[in-house]
PDB file of N, CA, C, O and CB in Angstrom:
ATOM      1  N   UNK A   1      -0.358  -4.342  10.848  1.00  0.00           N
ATOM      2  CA  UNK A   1       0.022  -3.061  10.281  1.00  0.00           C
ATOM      3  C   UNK A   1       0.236  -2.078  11.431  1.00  0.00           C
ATOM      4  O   UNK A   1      -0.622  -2.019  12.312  1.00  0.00           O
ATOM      5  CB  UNK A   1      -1.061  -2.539   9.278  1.00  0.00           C
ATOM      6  N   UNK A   2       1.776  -0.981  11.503  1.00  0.00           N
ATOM      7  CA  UNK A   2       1.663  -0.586  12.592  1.00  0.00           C
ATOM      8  C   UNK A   2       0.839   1.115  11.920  1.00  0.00           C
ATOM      9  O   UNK A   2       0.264   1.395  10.869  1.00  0.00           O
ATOM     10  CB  UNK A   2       3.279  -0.715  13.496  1.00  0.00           C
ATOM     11  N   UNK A   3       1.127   1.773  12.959  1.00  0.00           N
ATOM     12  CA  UNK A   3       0.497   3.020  12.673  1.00  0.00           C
ATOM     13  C   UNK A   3       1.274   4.043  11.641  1.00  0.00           C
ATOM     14  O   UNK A   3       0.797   5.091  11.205  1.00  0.00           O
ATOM     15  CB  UNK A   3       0.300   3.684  14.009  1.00  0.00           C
ATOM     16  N   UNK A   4       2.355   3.596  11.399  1.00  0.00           N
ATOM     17  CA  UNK A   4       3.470   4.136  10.496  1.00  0.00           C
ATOM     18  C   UNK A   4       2.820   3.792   9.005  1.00  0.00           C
ATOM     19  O   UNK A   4       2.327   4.491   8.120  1.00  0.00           O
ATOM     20  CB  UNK A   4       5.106   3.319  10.809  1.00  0.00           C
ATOM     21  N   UNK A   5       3.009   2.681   9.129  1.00  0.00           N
ATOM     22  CA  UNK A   5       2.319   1.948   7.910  1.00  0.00           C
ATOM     23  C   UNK A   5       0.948   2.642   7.545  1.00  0.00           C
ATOM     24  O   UNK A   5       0.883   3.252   6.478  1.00  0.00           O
ATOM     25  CB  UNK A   5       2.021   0.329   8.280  1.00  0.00           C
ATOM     26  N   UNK A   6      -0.194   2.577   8.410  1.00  0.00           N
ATOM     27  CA  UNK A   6      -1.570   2.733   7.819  1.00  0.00           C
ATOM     28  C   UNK A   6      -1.360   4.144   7.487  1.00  0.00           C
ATOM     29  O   UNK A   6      -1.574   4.358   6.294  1.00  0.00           O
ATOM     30  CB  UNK A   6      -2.922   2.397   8.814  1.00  0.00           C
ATOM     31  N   UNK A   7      -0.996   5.211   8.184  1.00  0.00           N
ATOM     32  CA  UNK A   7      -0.819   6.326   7.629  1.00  0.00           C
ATOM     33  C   UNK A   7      -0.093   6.401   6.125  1.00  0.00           C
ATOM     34  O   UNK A   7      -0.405   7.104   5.163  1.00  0.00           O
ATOM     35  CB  UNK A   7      -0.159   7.000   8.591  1.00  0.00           C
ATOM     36  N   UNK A   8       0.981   5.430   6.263  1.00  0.00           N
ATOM     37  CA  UNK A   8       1.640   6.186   4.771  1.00  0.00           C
ATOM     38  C   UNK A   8       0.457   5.180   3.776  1.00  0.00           C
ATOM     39  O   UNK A   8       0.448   5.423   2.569  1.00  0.00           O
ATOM     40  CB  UNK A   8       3.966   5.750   4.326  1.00  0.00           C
ATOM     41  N   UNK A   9      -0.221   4.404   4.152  1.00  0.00           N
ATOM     42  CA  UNK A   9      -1.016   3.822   2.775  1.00  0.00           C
ATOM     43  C   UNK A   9      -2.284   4.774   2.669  1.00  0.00           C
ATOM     44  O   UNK A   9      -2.780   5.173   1.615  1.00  0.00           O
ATOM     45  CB  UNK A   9      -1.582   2.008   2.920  1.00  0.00           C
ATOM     46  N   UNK A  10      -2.734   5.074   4.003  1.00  0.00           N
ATOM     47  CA  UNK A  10      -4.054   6.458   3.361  1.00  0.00           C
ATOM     48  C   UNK A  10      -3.246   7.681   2.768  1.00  0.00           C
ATOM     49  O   UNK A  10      -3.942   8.378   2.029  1.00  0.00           O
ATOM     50  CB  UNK A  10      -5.218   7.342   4.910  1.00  0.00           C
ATOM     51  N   UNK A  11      -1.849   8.132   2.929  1.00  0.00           N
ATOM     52  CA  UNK A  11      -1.189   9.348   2.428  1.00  0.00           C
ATOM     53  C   UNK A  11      -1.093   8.513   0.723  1.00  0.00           C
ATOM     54  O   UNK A  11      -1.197   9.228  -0.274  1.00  0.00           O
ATOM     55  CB  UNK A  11       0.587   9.863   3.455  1.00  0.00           C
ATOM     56  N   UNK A  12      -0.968   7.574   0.632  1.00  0.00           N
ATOM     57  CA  UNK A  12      -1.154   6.908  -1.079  1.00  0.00           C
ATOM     58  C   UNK A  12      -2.088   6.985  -1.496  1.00  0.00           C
ATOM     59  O   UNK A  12      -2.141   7.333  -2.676  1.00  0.00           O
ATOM     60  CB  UNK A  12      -0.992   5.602  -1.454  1.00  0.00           C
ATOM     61  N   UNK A  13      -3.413   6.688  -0.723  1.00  0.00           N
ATOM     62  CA  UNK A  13      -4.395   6.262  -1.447  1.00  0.00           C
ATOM     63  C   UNK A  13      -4.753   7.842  -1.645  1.00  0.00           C
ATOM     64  O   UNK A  13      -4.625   8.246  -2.801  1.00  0.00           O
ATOM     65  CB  UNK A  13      -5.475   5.128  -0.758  1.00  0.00           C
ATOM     66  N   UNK A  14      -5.234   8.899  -0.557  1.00  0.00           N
ATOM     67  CA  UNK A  14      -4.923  10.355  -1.307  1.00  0.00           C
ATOM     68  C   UNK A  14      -4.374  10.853  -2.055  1.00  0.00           C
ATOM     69  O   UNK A  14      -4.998  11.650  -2.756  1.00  0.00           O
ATOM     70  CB  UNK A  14      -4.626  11.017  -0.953  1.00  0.00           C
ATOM     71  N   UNK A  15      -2.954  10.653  -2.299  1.00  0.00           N
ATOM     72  CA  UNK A  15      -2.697  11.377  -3.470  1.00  0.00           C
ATOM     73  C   UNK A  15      -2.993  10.420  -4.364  1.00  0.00           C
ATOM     74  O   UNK A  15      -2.976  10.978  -5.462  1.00  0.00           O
ATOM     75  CB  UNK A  15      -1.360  11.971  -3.633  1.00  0.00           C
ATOM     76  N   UNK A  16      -3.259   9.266  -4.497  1.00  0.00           N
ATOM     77  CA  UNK A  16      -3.336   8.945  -5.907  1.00  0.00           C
ATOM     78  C   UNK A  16      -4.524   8.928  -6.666  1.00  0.00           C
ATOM     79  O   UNK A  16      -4.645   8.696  -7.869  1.00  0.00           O
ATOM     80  CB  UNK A  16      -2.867   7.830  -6.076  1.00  0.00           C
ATOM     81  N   UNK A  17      -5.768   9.321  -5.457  1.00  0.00           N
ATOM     82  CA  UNK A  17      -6.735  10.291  -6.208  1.00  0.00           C
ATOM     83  C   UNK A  17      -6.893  11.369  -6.550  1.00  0.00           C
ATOM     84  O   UNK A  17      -7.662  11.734  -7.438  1.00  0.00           O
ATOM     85  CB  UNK A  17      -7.478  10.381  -5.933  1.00  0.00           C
ATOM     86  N   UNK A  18      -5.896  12.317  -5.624  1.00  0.00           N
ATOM     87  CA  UNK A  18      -6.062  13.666  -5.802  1.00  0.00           C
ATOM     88  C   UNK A  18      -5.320  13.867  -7.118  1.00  0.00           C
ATOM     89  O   UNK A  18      -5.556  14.812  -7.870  1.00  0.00           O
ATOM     90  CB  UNK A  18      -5.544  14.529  -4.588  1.00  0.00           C
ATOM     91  N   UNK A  19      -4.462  12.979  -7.340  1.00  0.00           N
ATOM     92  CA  UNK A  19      -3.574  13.077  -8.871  1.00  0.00           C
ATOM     93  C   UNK A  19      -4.393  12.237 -10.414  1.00  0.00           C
ATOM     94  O   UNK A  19      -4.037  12.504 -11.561  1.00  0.00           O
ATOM     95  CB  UNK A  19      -1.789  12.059  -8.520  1.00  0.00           C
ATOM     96  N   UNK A  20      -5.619  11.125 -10.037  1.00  0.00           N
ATOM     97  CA  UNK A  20      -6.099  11.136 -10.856  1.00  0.00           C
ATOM     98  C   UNK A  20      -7.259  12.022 -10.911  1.00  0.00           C
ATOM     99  O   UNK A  20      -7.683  12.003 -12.066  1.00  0.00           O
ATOM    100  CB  UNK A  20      -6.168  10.125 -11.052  1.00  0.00           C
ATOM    101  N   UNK A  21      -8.031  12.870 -10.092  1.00  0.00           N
ATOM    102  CA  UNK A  21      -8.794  13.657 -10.217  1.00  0.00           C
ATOM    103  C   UNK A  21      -8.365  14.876 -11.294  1.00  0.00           C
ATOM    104  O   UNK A  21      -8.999  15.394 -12.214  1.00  0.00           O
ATOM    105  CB  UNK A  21      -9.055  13.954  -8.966  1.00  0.00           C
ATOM    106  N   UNK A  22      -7.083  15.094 -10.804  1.00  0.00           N
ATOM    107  CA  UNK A  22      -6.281  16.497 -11.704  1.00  0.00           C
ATOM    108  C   UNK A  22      -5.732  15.862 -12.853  1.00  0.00           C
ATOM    109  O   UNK A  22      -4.699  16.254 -13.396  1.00  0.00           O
ATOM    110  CB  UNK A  22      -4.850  17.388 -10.848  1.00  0.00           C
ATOM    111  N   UNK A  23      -6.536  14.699 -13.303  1.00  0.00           N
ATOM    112  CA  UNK A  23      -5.888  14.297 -15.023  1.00  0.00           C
ATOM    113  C   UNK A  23      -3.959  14.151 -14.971  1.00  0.00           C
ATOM    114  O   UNK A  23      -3.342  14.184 -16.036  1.00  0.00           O
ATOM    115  CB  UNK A  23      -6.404  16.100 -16.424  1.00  0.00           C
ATOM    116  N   UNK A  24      -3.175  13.989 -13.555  1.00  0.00           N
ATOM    117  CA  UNK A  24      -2.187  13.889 -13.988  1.00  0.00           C
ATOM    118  C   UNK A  24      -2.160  12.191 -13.964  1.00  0.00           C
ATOM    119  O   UNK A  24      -2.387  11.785 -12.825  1.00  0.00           O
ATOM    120  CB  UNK A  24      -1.211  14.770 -13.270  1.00  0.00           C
ATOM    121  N   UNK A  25      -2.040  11.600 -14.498  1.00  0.00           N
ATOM    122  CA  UNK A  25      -2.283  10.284 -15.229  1.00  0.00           C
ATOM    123  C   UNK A  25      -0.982   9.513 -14.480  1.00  0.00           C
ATOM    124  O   UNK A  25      -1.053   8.777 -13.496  1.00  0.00           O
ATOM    125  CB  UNK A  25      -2.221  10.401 -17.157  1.00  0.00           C
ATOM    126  N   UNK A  26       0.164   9.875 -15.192  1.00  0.00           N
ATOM    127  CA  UNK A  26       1.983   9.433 -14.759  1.00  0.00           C
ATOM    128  C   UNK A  26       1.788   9.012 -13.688  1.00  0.00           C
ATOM    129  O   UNK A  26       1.902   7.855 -13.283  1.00  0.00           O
ATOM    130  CB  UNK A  26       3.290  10.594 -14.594  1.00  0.00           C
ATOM    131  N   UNK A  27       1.371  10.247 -12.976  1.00  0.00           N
ATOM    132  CA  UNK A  27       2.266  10.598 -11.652  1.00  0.00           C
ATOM    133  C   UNK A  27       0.978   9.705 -11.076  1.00  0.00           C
ATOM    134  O   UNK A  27       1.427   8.781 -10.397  1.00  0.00           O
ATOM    135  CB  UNK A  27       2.664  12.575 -11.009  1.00  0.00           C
ATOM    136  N   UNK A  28      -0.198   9.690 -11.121  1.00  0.00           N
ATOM    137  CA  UNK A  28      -1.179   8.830 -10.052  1.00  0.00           C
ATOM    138  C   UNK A  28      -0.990   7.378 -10.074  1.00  0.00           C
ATOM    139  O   UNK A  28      -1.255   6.587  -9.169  1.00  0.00           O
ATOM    140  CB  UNK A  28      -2.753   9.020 -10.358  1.00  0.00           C
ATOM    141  N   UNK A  29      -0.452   7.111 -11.333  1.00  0.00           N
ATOM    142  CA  UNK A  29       0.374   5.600 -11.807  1.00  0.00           C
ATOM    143  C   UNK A  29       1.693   5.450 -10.617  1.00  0.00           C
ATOM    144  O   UNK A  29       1.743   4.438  -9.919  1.00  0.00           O
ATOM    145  CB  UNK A  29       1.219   5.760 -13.809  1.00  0.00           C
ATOM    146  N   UNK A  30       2.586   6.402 -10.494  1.00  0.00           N
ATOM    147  CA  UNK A  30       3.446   6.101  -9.749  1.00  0.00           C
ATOM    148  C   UNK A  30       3.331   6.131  -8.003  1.00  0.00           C
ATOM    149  O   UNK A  30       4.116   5.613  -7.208  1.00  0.00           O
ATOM    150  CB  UNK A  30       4.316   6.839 -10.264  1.00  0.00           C
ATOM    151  N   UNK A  31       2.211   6.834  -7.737  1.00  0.00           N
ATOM    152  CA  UNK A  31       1.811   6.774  -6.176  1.00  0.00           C
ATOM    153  C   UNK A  31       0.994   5.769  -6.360  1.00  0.00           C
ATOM    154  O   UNK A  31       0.337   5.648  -5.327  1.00  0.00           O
ATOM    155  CB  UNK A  31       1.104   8.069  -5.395  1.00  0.00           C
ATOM    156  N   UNK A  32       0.632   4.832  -7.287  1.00  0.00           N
ATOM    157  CA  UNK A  32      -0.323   3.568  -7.115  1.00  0.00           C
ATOM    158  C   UNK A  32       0.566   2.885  -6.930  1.00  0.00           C
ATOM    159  O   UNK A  32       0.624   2.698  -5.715  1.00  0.00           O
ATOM    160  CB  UNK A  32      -1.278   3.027  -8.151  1.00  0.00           C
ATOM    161  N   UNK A  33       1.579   2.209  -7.587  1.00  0.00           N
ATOM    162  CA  UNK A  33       2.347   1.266  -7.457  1.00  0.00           C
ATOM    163  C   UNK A  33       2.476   0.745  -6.052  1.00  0.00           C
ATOM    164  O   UNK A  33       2.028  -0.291  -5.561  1.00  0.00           O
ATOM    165  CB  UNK A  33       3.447   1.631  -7.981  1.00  0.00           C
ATOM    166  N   UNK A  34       3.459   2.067  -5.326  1.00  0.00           N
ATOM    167  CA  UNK A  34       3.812   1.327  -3.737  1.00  0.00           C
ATOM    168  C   UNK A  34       2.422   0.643  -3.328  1.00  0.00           C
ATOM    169  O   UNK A  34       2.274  -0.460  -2.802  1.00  0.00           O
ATOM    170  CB  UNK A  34       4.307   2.647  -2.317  1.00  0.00           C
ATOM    171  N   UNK A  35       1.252   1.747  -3.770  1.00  0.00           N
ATOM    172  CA  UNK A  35       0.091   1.322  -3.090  1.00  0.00           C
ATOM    173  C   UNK A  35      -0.352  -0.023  -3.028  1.00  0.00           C
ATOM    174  O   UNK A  35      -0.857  -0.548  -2.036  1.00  0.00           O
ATOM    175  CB  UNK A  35      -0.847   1.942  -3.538  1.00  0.00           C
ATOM    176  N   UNK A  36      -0.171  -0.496  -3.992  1.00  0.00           N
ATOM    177  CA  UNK A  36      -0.589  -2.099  -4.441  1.00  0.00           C
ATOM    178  C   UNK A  36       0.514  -2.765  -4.417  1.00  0.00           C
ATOM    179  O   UNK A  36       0.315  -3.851  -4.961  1.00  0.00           O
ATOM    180  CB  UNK A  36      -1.228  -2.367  -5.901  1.00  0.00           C
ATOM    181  N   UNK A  37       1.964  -2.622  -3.931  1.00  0.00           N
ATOM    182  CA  UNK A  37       2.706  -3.506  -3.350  1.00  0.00           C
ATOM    183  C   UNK A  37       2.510  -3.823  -1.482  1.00  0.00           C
ATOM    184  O   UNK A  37       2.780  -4.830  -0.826  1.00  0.00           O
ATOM    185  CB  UNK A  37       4.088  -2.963  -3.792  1.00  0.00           C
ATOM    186  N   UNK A  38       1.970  -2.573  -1.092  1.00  0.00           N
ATOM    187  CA  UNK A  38       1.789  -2.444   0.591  1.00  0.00           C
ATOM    188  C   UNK A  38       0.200  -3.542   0.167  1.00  0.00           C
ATOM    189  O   UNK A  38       0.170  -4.432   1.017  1.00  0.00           O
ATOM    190  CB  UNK A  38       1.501  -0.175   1.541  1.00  0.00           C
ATOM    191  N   UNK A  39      -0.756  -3.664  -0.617  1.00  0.00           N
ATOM    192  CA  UNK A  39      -1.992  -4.304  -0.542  1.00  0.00           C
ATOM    193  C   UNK A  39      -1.342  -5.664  -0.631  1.00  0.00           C
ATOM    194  O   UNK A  39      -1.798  -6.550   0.093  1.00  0.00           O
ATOM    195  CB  UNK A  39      -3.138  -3.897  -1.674  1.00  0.00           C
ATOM    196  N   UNK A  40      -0.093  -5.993  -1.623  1.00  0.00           N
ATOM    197  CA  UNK A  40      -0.145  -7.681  -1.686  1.00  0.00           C
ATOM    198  C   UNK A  40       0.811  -8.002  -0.272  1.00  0.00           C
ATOM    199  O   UNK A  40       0.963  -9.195  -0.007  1.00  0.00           O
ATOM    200  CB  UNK A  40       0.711  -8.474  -3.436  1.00  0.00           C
ATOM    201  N   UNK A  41       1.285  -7.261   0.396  1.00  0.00           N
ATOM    202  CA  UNK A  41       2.010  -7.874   1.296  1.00  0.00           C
ATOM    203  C   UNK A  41       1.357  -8.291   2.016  1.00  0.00           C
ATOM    204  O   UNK A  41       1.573  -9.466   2.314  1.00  0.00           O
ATOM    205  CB  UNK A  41       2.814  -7.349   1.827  1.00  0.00           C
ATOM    206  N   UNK A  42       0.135  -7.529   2.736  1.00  0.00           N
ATOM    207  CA  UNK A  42      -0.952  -8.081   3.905  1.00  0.00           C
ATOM    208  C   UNK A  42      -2.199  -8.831   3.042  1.00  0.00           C
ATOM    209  O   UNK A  42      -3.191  -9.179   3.682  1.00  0.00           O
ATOM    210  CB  UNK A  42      -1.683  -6.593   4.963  1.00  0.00           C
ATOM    211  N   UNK A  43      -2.148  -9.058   1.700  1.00  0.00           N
ATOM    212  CA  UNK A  43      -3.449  -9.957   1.332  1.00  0.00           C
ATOM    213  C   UNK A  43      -2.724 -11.800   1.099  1.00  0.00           C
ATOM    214  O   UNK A  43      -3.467 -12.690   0.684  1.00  0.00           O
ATOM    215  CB  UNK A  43      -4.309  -9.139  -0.527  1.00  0.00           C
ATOM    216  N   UNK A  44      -1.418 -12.041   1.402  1.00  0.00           N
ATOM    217  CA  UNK A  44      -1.656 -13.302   1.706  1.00  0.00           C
ATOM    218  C   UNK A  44      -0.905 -13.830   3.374  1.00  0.00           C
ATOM    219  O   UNK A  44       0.022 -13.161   3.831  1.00  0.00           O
ATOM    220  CB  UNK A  44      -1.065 -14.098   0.352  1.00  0.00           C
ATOM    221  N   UNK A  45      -1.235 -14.592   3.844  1.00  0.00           N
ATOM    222  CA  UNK A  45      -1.137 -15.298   4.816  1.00  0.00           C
ATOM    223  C   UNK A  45       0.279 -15.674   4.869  1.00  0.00           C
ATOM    224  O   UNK A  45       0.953 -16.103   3.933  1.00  0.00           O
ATOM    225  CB  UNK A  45      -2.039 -16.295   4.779  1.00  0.00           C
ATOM    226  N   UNK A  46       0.733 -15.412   6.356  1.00  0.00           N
ATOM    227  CA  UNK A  46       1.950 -16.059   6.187  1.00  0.00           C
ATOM    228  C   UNK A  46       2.373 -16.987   7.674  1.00  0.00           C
ATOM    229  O   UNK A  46       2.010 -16.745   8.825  1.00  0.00           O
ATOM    230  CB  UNK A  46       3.064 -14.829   5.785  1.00  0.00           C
ATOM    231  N   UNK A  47       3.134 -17.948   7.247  1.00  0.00           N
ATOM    232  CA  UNK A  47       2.847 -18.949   8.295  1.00  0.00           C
ATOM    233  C   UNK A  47       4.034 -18.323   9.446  1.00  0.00           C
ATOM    234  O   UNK A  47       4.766 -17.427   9.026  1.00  0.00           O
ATOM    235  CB  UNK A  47       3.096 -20.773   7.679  1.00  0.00           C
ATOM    236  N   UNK A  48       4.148 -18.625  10.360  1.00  0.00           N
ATOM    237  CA  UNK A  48       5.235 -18.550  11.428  1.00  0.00           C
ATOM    238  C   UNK A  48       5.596 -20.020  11.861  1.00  0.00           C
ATOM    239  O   UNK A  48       4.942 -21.057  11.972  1.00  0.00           O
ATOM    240  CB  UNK A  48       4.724 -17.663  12.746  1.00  0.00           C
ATOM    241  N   UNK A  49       6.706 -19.727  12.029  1.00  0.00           N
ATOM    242  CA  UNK A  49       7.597 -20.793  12.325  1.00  0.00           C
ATOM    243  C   UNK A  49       7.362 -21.036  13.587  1.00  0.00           C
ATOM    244  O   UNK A  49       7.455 -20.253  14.533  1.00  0.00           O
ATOM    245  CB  UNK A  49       8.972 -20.571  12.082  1.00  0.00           C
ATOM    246  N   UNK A  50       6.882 -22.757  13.579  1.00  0.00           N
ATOM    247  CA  UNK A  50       6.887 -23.471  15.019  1.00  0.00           C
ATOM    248  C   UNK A  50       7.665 -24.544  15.577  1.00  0.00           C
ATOM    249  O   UNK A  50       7.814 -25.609  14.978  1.00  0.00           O
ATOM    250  CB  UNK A  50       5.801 -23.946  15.216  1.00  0.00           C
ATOM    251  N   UNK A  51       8.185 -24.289  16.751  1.00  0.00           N
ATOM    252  CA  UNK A  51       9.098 -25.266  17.193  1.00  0.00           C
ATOM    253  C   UNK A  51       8.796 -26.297  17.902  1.00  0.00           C
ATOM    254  O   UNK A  51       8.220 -26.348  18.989  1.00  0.00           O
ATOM    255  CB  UNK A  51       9.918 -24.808  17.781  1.00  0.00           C
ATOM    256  N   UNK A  52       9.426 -27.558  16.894  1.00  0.00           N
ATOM    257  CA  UNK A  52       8.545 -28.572  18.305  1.00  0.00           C
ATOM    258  C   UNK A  52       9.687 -29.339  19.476  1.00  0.00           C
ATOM    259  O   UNK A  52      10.677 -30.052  19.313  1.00  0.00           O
ATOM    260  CB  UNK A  52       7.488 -30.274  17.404  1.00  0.00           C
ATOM    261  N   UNK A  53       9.053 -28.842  20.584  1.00  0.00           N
ATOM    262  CA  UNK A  53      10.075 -29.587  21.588  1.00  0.00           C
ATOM    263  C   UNK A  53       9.388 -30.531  21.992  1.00  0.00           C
ATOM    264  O   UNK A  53       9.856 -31.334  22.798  1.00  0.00           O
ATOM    265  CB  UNK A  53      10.650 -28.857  22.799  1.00  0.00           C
TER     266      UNK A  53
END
């Protein structure tokens, strides 16, 4: 994850409490989403390609 990245996922995970704290429901639904697409990208493993010479 570079530093671009971790920032914009703590700028998600803030507002999407600060928006369910204030009962706006929608809108903390829609700053979750990206949130939990950026969580499944780094929760599985991915292989790299090896070359055999």
């Amino acid at each position: 994850m570079t530093g671009t990245e971790g920032l914009a996922y703590g700028a998600l995970f803030v507002l999407a409490i600060a928006l369910l704290l204030t009962n706006h429901l929608i809108l903390a639904t829609v700053a979750i989403v990206p949130f939990v697409l950026i969580s499944f990208k780094y929760s599985f493993p991915t292989k790299k390609a090896q070359r055999h010479r």
